[in-house]
N, CA and C atoms as a LAMMPS dump frame, in Angstrom:
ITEM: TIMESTEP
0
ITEM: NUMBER OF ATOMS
276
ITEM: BOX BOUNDS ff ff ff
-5.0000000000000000e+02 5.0000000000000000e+02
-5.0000000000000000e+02 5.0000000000000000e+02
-5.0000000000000000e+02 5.0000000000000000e+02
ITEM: ATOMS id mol type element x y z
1 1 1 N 178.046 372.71 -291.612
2 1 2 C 179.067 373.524 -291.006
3 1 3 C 178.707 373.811 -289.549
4 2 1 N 180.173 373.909 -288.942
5 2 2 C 179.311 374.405 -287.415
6 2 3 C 179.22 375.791 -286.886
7 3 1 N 178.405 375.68 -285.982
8 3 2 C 177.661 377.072 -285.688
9 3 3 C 179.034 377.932 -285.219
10 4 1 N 179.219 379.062 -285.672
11 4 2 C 180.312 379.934 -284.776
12 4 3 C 179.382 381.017 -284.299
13 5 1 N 180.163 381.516 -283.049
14 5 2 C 179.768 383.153 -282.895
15 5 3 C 180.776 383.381 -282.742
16 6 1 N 180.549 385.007 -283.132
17 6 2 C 181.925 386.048 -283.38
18 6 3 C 182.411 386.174 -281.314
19 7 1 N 183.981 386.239 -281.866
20 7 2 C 184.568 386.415 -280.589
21 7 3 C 184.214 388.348 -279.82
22 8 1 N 184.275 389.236 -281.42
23 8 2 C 183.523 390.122 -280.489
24 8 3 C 182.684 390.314 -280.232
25 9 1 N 181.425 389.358 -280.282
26 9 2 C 180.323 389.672 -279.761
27 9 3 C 180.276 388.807 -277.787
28 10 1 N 180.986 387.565 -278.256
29 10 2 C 181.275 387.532 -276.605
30 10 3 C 182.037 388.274 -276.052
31 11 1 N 182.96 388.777 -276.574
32 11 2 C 183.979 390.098 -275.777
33 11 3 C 182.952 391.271 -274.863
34 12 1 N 182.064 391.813 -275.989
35 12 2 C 180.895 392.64 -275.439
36 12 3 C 179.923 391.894 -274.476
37 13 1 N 179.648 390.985 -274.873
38 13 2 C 178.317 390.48 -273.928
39 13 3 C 178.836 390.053 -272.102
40 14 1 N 180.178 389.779 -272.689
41 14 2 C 180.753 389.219 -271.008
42 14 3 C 182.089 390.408 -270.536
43 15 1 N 181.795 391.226 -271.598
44 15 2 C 182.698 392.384 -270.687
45 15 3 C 184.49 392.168 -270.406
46 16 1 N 184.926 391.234 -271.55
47 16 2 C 185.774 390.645 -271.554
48 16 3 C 187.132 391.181 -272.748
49 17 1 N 188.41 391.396 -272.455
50 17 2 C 188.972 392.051 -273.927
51 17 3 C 188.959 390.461 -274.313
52 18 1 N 189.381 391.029 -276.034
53 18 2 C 189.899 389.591 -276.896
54 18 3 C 191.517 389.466 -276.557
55 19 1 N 192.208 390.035 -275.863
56 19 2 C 193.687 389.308 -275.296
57 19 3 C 193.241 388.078 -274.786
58 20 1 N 192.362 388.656 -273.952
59 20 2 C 192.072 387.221 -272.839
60 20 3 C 191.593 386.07 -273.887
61 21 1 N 190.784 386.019 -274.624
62 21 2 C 190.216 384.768 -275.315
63 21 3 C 191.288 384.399 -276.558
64 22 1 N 192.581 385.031 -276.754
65 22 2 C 193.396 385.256 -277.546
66 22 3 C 194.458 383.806 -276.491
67 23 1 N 194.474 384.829 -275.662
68 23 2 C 195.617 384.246 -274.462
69 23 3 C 195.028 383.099 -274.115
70 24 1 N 193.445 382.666 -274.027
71 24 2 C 193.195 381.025 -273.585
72 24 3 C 193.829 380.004 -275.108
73 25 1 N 193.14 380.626 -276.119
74 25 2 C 193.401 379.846 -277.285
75 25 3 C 195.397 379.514 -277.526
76 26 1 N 195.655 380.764 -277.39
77 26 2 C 197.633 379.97 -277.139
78 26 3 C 197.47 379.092 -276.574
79 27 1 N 196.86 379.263 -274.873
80 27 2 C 197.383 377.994 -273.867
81 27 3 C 196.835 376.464 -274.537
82 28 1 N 196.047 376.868 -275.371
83 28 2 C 195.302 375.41 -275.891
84 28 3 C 194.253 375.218 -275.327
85 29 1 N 193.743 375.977 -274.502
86 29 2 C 192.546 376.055 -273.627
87 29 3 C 190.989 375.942 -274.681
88 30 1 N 190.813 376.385 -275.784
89 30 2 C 189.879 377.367 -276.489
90 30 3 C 190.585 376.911 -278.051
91 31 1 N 189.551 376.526 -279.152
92 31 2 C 189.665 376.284 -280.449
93 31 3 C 189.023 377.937 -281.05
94 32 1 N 189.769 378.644 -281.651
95 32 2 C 188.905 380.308 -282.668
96 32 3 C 189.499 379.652 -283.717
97 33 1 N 188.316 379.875 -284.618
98 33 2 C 188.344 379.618 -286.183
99 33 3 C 187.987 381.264 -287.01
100 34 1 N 189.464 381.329 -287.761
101 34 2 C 189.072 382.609 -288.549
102 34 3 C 188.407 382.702 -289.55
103 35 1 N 187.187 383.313 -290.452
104 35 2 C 187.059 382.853 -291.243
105 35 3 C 186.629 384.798 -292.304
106 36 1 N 187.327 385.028 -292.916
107 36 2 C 186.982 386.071 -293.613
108 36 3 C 187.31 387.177 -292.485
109 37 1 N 188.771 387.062 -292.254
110 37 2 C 189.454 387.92 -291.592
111 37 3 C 188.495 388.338 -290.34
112 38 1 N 187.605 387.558 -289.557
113 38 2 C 186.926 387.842 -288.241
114 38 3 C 186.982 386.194 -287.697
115 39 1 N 187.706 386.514 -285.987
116 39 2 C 187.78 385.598 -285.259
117 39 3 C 186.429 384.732 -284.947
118 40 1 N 186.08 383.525 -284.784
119 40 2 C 184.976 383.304 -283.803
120 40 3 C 185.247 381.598 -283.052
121 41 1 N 184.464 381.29 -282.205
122 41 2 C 184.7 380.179 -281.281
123 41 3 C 183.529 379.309 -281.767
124 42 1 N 183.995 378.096 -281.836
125 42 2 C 182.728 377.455 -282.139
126 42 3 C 181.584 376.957 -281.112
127 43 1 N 180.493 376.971 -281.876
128 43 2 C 179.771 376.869 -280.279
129 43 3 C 179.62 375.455 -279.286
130 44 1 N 180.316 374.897 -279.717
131 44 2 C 180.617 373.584 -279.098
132 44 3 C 181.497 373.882 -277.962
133 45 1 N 182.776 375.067 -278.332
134 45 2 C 183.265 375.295 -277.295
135 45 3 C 182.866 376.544 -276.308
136 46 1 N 181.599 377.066 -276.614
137 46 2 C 181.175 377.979 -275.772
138 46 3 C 180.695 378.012 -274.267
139 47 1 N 180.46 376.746 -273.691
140 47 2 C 180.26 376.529 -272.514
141 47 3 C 181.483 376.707 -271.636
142 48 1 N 182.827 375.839 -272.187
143 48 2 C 184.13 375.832 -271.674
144 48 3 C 184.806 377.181 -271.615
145 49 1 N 184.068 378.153 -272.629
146 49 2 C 184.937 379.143 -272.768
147 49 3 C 184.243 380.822 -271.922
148 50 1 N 182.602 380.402 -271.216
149 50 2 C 182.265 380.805 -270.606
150 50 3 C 182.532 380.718 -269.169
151 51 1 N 182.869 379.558 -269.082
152 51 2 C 183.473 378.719 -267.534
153 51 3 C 184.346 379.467 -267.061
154 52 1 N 185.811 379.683 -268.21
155 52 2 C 187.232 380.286 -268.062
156 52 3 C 186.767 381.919 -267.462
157 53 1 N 185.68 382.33 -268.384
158 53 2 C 185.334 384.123 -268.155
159 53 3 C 185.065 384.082 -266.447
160 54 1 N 184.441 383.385 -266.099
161 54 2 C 183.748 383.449 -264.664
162 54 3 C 185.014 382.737 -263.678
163 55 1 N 185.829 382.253 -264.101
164 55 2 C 186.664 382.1 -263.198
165 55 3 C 187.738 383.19 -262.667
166 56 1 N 187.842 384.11 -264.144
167 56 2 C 189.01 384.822 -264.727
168 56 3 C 187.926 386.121 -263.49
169 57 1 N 186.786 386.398 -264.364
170 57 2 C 186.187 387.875 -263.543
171 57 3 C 185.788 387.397 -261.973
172 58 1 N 185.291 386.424 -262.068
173 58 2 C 184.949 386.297 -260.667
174 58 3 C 185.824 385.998 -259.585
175 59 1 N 186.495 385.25 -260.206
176 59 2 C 187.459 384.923 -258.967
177 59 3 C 189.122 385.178 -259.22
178 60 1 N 189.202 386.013 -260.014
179 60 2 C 190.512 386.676 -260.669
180 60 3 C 191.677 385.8 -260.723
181 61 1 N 191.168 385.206 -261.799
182 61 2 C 192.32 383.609 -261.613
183 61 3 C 192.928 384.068 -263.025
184 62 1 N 194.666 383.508 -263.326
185 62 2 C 194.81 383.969 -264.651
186 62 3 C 195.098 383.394 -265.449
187 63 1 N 195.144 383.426 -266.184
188 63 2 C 195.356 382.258 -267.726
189 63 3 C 196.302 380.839 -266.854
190 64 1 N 197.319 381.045 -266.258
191 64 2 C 198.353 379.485 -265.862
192 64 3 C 197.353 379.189 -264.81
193 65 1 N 196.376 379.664 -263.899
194 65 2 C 195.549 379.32 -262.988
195 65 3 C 194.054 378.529 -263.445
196 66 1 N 193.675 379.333 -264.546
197 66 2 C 192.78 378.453 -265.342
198 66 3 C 192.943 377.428 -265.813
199 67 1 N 194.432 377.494 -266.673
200 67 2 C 194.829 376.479 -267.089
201 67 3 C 194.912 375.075 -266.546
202 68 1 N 195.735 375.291 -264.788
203 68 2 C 196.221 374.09 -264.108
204 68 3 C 194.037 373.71 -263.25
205 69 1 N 193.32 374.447 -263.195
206 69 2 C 191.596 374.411 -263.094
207 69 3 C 191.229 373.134 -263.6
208 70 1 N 191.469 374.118 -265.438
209 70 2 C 191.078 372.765 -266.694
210 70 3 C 191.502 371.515 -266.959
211 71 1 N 192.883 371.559 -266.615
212 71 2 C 193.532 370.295 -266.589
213 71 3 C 193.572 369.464 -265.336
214 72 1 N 192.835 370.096 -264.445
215 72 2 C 192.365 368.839 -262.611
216 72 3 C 190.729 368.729 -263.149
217 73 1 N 189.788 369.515 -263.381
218 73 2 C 188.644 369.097 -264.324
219 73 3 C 188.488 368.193 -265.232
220 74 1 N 189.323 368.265 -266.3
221 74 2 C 189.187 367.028 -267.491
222 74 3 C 189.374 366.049 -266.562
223 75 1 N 190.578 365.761 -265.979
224 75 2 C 190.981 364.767 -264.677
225 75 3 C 190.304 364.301 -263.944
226 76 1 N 189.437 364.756 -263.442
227 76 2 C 188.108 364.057 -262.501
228 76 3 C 187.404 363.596 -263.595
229 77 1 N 186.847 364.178 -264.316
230 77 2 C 185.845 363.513 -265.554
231 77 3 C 186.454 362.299 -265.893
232 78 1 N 187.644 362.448 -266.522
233 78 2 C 188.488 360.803 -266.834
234 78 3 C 187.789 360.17 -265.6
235 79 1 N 188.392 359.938 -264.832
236 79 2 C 188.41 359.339 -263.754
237 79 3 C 187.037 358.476 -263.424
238 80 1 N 186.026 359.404 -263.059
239 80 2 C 184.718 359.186 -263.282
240 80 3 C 184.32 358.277 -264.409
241 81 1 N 184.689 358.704 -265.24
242 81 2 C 184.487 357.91 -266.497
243 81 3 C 184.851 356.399 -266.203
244 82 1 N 185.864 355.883 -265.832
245 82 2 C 186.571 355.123 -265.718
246 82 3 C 185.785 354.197 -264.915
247 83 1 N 185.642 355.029 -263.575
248 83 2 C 184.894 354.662 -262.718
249 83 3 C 183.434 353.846 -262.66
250 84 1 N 182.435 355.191 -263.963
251 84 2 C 181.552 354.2 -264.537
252 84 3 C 181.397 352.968 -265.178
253 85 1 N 182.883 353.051 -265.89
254 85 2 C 183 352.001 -266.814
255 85 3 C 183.262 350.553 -265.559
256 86 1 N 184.281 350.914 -264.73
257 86 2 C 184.36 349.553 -263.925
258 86 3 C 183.131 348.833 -263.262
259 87 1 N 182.265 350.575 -262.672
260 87 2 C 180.744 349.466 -261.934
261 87 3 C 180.115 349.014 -262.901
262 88 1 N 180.116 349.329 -264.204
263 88 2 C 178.933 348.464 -265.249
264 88 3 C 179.978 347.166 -265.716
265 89 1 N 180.832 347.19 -265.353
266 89 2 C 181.591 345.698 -265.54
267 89 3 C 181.696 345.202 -264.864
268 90 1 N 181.416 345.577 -263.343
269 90 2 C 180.954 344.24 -262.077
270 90 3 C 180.052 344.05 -262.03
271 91 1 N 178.949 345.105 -261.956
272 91 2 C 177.367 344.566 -262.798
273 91 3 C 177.101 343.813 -263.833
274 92 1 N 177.916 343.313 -264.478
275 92 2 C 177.19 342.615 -265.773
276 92 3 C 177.382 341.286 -265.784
């Protein structure tokens, strides 16, 4: 099974309400798995979902601002990706 932590324990640790991690998971931003009537995130997605907090507190960006962030991010990664894939196919 995979590792979860409870969503209120990141709520507390990053000073964050659960609207906000409520409101990423609508946008599709964020996977919470309920399990015995308590929310939690899996920790696979805990890096991505620490990213969103520091954009949101630090630089007061809001859920459609994060959103259009995440979706030019994945976008370069593709890209890159792609990119790797073409120089190891003129190399070979």
């Amino acid at each position: 099974m995979e590792n979860l932590v409870s969503t209120s324990d990141i709520c507390t640790y990053h000073e964050v309400e659960y609207t906000f991690i409520s409101s990423l998971n609508e946008a599709g931003l964020v996977e919470l798995k309920v399990v015995n009537h308590t929310t939690y995130i899996p920790e696979s997605e805990l890096q991505k979902l620490e990213r969103m907090i520091r954009l949101h507190n630090d630089l007061e960006i809001n859920i459609a601002g994060i959103e259009a962030i995440t979706h030019l991010l994945e976008r370069v990664e593709q890209m890159q990706e792609e990119m790797r894939r073409l120089r190891n196919r003129v190399h070979t």
